[in-house]
C-alpha positions as a Markdown table, in Angstrom:
| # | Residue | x | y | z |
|---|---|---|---|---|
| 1 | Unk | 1.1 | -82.7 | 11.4 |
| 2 | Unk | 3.5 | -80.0 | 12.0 |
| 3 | Unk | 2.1 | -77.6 | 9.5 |
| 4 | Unk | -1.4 | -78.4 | 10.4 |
| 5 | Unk | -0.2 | -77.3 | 13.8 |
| 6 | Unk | 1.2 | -74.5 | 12.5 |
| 7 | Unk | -1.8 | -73.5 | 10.5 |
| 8 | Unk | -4.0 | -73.7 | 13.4 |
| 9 | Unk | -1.6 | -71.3 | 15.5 |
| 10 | Unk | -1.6 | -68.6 | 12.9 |
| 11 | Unk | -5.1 | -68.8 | 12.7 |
| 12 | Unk | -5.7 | -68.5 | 16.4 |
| 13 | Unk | -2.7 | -65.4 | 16.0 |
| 14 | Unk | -5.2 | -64.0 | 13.3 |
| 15 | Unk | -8.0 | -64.0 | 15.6 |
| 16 | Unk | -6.5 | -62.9 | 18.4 |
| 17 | Unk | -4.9 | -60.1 | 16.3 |
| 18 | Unk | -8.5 | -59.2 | 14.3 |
| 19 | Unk | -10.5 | -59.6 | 18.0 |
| 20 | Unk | -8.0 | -56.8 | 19.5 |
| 21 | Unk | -8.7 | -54.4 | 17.0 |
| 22 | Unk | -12.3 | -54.0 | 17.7 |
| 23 | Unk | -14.0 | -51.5 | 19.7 |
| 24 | Unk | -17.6 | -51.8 | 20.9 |
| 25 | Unk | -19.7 | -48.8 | 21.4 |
| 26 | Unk | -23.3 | -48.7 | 23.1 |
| 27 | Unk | -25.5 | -45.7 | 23.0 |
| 28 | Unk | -27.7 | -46.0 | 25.9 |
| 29 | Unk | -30.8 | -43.9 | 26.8 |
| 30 | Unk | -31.2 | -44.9 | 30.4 |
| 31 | Unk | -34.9 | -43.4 | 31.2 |
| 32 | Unk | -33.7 | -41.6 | 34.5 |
| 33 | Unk | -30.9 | -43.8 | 35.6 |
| 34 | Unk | -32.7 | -46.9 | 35.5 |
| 35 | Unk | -35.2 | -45.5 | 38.4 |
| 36 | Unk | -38.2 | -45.7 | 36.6 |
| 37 | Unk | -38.0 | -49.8 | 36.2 |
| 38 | Unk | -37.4 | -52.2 | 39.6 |
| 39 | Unk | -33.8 | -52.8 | 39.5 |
| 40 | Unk | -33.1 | -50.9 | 36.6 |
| 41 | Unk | -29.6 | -49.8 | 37.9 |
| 42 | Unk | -29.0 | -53.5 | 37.9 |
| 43 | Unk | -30.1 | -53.8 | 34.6 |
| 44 | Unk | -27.8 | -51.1 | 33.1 |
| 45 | Unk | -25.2 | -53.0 | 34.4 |
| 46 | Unk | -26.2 | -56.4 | 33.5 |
| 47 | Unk | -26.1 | -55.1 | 29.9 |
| 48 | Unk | -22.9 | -53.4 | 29.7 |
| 49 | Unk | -21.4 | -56.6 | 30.1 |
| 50 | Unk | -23.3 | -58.9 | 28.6 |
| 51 | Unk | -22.8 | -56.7 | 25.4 |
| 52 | Unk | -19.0 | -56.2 | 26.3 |
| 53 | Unk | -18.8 | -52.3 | 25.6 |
| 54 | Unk | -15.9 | -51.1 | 25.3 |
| 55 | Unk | -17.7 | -47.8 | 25.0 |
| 56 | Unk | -21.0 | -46.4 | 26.7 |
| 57 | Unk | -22.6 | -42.9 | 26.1 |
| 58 | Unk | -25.5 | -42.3 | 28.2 |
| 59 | Unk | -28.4 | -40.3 | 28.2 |
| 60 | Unk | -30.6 | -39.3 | 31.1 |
| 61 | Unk | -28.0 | -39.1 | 33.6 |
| 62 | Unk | -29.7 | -37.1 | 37.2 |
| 63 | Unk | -27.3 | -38.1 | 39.5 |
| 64 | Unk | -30.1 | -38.1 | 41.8 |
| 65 | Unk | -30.0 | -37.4 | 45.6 |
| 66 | Unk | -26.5 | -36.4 | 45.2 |
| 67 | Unk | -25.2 | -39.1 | 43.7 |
| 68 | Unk | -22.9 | -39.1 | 41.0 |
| 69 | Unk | -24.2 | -41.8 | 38.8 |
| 70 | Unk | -21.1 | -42.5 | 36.5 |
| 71 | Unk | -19.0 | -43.3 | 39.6 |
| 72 | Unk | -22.0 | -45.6 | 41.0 |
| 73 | Unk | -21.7 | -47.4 | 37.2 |
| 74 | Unk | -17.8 | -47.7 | 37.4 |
| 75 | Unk | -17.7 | -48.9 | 41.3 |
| 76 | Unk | -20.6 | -51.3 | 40.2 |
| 77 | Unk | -18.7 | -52.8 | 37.8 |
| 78 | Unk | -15.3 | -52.9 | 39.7 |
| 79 | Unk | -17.5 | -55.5 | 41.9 |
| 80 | Unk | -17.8 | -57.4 | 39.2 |
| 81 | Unk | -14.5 | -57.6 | 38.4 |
| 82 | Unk | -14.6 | -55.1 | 35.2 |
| 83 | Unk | -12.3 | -51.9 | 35.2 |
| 84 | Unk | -13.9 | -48.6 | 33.4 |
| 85 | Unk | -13.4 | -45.1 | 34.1 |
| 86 | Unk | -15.8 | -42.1 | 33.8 |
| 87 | Unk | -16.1 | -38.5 | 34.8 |
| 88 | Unk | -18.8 | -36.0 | 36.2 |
| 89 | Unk | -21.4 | -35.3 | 33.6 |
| 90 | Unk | -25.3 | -34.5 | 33.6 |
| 91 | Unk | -27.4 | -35.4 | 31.3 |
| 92 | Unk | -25.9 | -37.6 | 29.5 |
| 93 | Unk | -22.4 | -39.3 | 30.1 |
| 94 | Unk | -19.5 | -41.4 | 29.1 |
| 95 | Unk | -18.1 | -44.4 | 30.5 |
| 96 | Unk | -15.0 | -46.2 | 28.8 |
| 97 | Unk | -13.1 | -49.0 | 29.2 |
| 98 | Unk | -10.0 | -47.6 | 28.0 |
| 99 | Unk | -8.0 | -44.6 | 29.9 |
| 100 | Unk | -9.5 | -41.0 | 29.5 |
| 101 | Unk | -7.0 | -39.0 | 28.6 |
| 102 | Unk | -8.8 | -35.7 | 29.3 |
| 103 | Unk | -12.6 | -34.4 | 29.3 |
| 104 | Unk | -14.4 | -31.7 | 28.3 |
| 105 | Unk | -18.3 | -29.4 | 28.3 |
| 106 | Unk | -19.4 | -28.5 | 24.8 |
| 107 | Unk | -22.6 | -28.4 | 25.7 |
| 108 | Unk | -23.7 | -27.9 | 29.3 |
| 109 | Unk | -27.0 | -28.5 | 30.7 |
| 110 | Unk | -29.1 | -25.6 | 30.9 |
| 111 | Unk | -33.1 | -25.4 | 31.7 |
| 112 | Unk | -33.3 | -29.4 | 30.4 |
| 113 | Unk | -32.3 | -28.2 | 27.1 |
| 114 | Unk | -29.6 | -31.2 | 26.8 |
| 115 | Unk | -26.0 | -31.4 | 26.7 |
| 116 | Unk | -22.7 | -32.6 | 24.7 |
| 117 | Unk | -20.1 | -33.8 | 26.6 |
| 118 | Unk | -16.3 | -34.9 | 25.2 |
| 119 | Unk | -14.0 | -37.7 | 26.4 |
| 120 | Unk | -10.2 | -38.6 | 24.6 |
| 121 | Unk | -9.6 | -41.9 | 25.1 |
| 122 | Unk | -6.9 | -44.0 | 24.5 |
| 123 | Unk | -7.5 | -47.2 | 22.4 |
| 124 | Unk | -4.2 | -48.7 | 22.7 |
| 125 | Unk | -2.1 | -45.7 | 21.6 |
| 126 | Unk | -4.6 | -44.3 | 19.3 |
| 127 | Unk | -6.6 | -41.3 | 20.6 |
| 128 | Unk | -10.1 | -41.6 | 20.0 |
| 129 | Unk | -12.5 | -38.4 | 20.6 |
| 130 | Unk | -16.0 | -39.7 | 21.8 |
| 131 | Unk | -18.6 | -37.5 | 22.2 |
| 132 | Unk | -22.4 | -38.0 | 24.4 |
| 133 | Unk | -25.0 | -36.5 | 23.3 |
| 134 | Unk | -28.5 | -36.1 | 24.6 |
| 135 | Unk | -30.5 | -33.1 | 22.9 |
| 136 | Unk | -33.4 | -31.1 | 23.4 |
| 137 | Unk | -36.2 | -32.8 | 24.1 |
| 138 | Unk | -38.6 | -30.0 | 24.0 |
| 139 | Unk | -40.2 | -28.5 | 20.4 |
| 140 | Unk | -40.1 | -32.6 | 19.0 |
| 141 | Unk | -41.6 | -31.2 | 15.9 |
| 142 | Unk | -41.8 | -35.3 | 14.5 |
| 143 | Unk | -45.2 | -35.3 | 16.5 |
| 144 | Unk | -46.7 | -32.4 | 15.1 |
| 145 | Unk | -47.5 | -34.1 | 11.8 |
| 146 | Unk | -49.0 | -37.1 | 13.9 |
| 147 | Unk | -51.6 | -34.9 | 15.5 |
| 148 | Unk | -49.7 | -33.9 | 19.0 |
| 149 | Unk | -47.8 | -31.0 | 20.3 |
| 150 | Unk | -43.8 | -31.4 | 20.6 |
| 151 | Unk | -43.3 | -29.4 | 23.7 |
| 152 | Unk | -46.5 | -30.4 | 25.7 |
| 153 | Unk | -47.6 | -33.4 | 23.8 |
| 154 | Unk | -51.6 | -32.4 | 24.2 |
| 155 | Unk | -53.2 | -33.4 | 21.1 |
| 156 | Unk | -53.9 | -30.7 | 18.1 |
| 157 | Unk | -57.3 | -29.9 | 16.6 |
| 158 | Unk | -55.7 | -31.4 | 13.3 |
| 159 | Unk | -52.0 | -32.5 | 12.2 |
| 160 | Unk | -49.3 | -30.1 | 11.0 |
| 161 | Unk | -48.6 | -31.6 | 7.4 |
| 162 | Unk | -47.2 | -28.9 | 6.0 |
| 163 | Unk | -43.1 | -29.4 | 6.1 |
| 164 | Unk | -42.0 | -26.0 | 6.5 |
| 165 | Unk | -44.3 | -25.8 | 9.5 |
| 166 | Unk | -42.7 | -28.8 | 11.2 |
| 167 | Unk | -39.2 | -27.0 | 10.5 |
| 168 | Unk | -39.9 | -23.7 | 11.8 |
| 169 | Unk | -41.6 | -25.1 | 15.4 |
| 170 | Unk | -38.2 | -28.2 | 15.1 |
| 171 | Unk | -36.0 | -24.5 | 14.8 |
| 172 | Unk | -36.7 | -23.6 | 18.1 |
| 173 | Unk | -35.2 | -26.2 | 20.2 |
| 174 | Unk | -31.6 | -25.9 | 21.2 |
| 175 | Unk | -30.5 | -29.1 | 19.3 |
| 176 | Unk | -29.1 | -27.4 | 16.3 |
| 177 | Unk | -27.2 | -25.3 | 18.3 |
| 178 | Unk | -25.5 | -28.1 | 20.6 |
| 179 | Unk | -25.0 | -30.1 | 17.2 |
| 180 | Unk | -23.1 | -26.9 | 16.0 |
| 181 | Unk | -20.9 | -26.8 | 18.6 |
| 182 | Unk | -20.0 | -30.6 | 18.5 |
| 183 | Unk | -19.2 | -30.3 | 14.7 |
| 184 | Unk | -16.7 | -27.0 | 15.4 |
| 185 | Unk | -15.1 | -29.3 | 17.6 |
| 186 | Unk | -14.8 | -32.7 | 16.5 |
| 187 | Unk | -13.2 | -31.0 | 13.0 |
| 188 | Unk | -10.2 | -30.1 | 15.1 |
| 189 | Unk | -9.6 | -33.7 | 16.2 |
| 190 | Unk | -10.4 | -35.0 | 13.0 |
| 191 | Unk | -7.9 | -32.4 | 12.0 |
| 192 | Unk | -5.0 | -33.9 | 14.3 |
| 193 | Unk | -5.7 | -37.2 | 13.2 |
| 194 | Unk | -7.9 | -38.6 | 15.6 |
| 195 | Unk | -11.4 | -40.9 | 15.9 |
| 196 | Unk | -14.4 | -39.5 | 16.4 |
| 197 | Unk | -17.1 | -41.1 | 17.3 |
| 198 | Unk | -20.8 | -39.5 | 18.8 |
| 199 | Unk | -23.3 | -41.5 | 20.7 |
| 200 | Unk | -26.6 | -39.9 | 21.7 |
| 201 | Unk | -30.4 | -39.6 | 21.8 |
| 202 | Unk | -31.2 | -36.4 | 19.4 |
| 203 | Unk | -34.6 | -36.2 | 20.3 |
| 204 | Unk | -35.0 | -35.9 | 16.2 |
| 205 | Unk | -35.4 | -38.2 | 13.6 |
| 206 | Unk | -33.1 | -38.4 | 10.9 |
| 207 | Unk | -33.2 | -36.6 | 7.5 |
| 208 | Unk | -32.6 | -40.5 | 5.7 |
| 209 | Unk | -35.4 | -41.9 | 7.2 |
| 210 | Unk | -38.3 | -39.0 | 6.5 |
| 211 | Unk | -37.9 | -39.4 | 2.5 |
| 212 | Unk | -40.5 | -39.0 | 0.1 |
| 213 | Unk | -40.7 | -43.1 | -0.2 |
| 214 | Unk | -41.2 | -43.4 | 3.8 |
| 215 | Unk | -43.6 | -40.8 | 4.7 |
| 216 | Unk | -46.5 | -43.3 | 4.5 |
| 217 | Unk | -44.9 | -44.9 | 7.4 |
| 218 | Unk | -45.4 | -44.8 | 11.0 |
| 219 | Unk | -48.2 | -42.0 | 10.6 |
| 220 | Unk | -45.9 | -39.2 | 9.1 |
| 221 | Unk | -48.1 | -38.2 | 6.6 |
| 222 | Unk | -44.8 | -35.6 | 5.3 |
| 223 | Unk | -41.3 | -36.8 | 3.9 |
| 224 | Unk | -39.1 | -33.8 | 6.4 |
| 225 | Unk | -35.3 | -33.2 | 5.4 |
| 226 | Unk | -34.5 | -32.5 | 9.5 |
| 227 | Unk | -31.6 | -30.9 | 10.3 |
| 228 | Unk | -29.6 | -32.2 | 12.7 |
| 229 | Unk | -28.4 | -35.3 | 10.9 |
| 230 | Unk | -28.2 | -33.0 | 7.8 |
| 231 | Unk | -25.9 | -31.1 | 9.4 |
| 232 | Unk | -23.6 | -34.2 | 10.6 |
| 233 | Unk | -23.7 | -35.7 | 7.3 |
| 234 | Unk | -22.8 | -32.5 | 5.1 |
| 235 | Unk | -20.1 | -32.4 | 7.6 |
| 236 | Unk | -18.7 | -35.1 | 6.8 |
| 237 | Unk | -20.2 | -37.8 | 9.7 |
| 238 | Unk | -21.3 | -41.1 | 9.1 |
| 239 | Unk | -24.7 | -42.1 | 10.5 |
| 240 | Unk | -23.6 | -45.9 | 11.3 |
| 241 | Unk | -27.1 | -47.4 | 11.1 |
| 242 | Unk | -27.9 | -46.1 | 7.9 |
| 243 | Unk | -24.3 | -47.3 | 6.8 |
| 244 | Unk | -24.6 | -50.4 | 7.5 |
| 245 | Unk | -28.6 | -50.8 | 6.4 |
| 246 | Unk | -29.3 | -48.0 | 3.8 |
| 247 | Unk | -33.1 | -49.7 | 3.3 |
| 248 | Unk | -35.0 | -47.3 | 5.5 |
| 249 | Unk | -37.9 | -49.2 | 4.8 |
| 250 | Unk | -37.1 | -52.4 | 5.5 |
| 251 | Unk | -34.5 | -51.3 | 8.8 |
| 252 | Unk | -36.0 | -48.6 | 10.3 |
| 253 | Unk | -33.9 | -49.2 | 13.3 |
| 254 | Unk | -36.7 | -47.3 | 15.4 |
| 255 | Unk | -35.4 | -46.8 | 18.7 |
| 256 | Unk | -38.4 | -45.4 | 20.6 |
| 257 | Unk | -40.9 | -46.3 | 21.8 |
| 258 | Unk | -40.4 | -49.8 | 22.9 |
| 259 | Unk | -42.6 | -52.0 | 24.9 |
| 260 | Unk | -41.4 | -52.5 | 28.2 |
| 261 | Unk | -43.9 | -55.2 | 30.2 |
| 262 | Unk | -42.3 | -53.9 | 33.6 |
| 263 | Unk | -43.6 | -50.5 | 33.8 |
| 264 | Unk | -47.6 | -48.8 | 33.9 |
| 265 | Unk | -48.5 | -48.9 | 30.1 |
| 266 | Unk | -49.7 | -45.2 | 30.4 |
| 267 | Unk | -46.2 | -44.2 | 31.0 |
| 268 | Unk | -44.7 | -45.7 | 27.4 |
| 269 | Unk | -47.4 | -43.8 | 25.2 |
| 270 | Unk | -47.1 | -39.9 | 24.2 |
| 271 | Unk | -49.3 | -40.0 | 21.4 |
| 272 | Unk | -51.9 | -42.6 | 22.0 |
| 273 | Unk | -54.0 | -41.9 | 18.5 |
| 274 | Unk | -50.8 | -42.1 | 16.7 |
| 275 | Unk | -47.5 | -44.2 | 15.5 |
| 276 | Unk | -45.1 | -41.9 | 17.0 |
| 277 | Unk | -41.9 | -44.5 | 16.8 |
| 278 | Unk | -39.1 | -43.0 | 15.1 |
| 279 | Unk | -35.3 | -43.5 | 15.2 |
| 280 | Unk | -33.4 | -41.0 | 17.5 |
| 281 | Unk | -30.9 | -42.6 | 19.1 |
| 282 | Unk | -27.7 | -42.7 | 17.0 |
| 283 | Unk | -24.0 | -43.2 | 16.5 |
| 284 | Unk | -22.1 | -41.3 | 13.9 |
| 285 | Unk | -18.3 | -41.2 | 13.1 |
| 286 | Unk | -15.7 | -39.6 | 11.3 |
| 287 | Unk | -15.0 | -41.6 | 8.4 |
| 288 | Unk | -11.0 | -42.3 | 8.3 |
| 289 | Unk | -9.4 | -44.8 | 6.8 |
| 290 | Unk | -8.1 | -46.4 | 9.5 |
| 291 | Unk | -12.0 | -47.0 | 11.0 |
| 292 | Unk | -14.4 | -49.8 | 9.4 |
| 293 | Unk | -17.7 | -50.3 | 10.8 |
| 294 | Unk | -17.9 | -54.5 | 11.2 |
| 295 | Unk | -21.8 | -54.6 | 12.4 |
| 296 | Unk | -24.4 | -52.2 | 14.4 |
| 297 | Unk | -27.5 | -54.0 | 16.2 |
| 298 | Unk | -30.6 | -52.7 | 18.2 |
| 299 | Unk | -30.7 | -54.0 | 21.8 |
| 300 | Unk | -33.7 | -54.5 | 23.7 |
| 301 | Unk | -37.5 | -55.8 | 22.9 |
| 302 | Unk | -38.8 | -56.7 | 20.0 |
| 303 | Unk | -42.0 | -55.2 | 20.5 |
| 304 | Unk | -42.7 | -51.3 | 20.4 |
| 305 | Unk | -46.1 | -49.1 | 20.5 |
| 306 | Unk | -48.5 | -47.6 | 18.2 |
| 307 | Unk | -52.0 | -46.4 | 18.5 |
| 308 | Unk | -51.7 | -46.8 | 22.0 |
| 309 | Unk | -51.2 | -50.8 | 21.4 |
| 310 | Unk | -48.4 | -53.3 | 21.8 |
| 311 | Unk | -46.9 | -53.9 | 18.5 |
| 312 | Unk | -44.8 | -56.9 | 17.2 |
| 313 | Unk | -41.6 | -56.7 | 15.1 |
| 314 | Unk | -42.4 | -56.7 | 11.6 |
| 315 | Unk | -38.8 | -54.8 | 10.2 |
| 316 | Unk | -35.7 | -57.2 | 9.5 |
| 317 | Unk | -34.0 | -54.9 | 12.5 |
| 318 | Unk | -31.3 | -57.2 | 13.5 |
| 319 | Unk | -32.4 | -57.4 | 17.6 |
| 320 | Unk | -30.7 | -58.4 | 20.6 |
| 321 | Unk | -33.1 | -59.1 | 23.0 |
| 322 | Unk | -32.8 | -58.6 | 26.6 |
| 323 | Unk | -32.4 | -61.6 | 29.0 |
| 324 | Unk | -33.3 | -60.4 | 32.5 |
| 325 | Unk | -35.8 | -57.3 | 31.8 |
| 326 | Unk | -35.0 | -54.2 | 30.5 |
| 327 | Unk | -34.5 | -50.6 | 31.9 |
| 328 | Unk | -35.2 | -48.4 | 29.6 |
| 329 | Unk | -38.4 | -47.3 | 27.0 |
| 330 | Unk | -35.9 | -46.8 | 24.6 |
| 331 | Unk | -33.5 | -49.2 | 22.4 |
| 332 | Unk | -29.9 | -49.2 | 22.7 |
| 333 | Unk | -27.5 | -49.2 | 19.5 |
| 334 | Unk | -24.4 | -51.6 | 19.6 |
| 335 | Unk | -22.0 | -50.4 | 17.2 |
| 336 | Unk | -18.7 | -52.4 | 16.2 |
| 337 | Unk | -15.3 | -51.1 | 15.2 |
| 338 | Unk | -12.2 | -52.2 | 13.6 |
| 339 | Unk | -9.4 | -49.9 | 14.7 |
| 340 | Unk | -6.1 | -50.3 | 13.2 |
């Protein structure tokens, strides 16, 4: 009886010990604050902790009618009984549920052409660099072989199929540049021995998921090698979706659009003769050996759009659904950590 005992409290130790170790992060597109849906503020909150992240980047932040949205988030969930901290951003944001150590711009907002913002953090004595992101939205050259402009989304006399066409009109955004600037600087943390982790909607899918074997998907018609995941990767970044579920095919892990029953139909569709859904909200992190990635899951519905239709799940996308609506046309990515 004793050693069973004693069994049972080491394994309780273990659990305890492998439990504390983990960090949750949650990339979180947040269509304007939550405003578009009723209660969508609510809703961002809701899900925060139902998911319990440790870890939120946001994108969409308008601190409208001047409001400062990240301190509404932290206030709303002191009420609750949760302590996180934040900072000023627009655009996109961080909120944490560790101390921020210090924050900086890398990006800033300019003309809606996104932003990257940087937050240390400190995960039990470890510093831990976490970068938002939330790119250029404009010149979203994925819709160009679909038959649709990527800056005014009015439909073309024919698609662009051509994959040095797509690259050329994808060129003239300002996501390469912001991307650029994120890598110069997350090498120097990596460099002093700290995490780095990036949340954010790109506004671009990835380079892994365009291939050759793919392009008969979704109405791409083109495999496209596009750059801004190219760029993390030969960087030395890990794309944690495709980590964890190489099988583009099979996971897509398409992000946007998604079906969301509480808001005018007309406003979820950008390309109704199309499939425009794509994956574009990501977390990547700097592969060290003290960092394991445990599990990454989509959150919100099951069902997206398509030729201007409401379309059922048909991927083996691991899903957790929402429980009390959503707020957001796009999904969220959970992403957990072991952090030694």
């Amino acid at each position: 009886m004793k050693y069973r005992l004693l069994l049972i409290l080491c394994l309780c130790f273990s659990m305890v010990s492998a439990k504390d170790k983990e960090l949750k992060v949650l990339q979180f597109n947040i269509w304007q604050e939550g405003s578009i849906i009723e209660n969508g503020f609510d809703m961002i909150v809701d899900e925060i902790l139902r998911l319990e992240a440790d870890i939120v980047t946001f994108s969409e932040v308008r601190n409208y009618n001047h409001t400062r949205f990240n301190d509404r988030i932290v206030e709303a969930l002191a009420q609750k009984g949760k302590t996180f901290y934040s900072f000023y951003s627009y655009d996109s944001g961080i909120l944490s549920r560790f101390p921020i150590i210090s924050t900086e711009t890398i990006f800033p907002e300019k003309d809606d052409k996104g932003s990257l913002y940087k937050a240390k953090v400190d995960f039990k004595g470890r510093t831990i660099a976490v970068y938002t992101a939330h790119l250029d939205y404009k010149h979203a050259a994925n819709y160009l072989s679909r038959g649709y402009d990527g800056s005014t989304w009015k439909k073309l006399a024919k698609p662009v199929v051509n994959a040095d066409s797509i690259l050329a009109d994808n060129a003239k955004s300002m996501r390469e540049t912001a991307i650029a600037l994120f890598i110069d600087d997350a090498k120097r943390e990596i460099k002093n021995g700290n995490l780095v982790i990036l949340g954010g909607d790109f506004n671009e899918p990835s380079h892994k998921d365009w291939t050759t074997n793919a392009k008969h998907l979704y109405d791409r018609k083109v495999a496209v090698h596009w750059p801004v995941t190219s760029l993390l990767e030969n960087a030395g970044f890990t794309d944690a979706y495709r980590l964890k579920y190489p099988d583009a095919i099979n996971y897509p892990g398409i992000t946007f659009p998604v079906f969301n029953p509480d808001v005018e139909f007309k406003k979820l569709v950008w390309a109704p003769t199309s499939d425009d859904r794509d994956r574009i909200d990501y977390i990547f992190f700097s592969p060290l050996p003290f960092v394991k990635l445990k599990d990454i899951v989509l959150v919100g519905p099951e069902e997206s759009i398509a030729f201007n239709k409401v379309v059922p799940k048909l991927s083996k996308d691991k899903i957790i659904l929402p429980i009390n609506g959503w707020p957001t046309d796009h999904m969220a990515v959970l992403a957990t950590f072991t952090v030694d």
